[in-house]
C-alpha positions as CSV (number, residue, x, y, z in Angstrom):
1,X,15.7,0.3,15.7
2,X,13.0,-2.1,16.3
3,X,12.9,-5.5,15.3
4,X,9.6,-5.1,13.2
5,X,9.5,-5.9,9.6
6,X,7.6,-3.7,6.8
7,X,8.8,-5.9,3.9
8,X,9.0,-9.4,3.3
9,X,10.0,-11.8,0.4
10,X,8.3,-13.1,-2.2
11,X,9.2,-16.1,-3.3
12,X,11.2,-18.8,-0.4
13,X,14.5,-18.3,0.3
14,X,17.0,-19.8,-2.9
15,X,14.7,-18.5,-5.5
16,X,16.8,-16.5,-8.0
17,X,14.2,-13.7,-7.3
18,X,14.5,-10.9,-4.2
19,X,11.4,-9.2,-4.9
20,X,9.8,-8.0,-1.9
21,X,6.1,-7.0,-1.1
22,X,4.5,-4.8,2.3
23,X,3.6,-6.9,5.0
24,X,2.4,-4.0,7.6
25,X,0.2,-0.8,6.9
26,X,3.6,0.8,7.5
27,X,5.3,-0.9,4.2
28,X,2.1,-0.1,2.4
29,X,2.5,3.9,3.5
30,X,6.1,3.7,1.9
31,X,5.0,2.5,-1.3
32,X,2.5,5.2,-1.1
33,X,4.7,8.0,-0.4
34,X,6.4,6.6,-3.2
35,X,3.8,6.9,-5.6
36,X,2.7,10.5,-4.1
37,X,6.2,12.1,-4.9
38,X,6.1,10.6,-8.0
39,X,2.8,12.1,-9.2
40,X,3.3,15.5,-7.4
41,X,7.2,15.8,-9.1
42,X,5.2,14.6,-12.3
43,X,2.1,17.4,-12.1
44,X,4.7,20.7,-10.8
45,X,7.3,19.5,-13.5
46,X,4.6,19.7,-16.1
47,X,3.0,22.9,-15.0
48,X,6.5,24.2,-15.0
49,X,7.3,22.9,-18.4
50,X,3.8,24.1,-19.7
51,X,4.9,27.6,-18.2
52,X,8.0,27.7,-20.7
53,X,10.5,26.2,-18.6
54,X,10.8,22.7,-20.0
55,X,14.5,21.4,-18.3
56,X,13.5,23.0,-14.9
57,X,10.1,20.7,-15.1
58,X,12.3,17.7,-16.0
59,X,14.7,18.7,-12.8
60,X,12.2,18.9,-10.2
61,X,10.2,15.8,-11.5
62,X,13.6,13.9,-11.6
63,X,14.9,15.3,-8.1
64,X,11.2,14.2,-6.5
65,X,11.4,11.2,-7.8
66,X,14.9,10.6,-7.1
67,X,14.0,11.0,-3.1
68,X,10.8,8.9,-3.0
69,X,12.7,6.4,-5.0
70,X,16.2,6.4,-2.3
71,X,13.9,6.3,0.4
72,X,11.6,3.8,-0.8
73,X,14.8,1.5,-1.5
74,X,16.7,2.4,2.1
75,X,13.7,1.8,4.5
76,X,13.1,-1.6,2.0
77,X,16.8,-3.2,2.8
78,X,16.1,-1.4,6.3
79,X,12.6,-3.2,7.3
80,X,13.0,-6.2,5.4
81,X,12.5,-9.5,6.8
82,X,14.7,-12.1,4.7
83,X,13.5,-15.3,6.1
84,X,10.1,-15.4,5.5
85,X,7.4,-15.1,2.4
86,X,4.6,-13.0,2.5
87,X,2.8,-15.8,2.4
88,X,4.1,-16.8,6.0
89,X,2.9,-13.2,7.2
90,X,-0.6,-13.9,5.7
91,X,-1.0,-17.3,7.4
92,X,-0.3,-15.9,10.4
93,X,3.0,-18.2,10.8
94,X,5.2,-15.3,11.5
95,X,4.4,-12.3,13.7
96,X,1.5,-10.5,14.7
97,X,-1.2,-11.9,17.0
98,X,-2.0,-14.7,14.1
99,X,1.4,-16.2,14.7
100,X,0.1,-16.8,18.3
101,X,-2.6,-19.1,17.5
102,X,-1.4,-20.8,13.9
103,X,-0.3,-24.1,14.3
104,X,3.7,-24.5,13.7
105,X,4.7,-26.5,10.2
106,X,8.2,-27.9,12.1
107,X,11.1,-27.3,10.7
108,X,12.0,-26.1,7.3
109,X,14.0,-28.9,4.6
């Protein structure tokens, strides 16, 4: 596994918060998937439902969204970078070619 991050905090490290946001086109495609199992469980569950078949709708809306949501969560804790904000990423003070050429703050207090 590569050392590239998808995900990154957003709020600094000791804030009682450990929400994350996409920080590559990669993290962005997860969320997407995501959303895309979500609406295509959502429109064959209701199609089946409308059909007569209500509880099977519910089951395959539930079981889609069950898998987007699993993998959404395990490639987040997977591709997460813990140490840095998203703001760092869109400075350019961590990875990428930015990083490169953005003047370093010292060290963290």
């Amino acid at each position: 596994m590569s050392n590239e991050y998808w995900f990154a905090r957003r709020f600094p490290v000791g804030h009682k918060s450990n929400a994350l946001a996409p920080v590559t086109k990669q993290g962005r495609m997860v969320g997407l998937l995501f959303t895309a199992l979500m609406i295509v469980g959502g429109a064959i569950g209701a199609a089946v439902a409308a059909a007569g078949d209500f509880i099977l709708g519910i089951c395959i809306f539930a079981v889609l969204g069950g898998i987007g949501g699993a993998m959404f969560i395990i490639v987040a804790q997977q591709k997460t970078d813990r140490e840095h904000t998203v703001e760092d990423y869109a400075a350019g003070r961590v990875g990428g070619p930015k990083a490169a050429a953005a003047p370093s703050r010292g060290p963290r207090r």
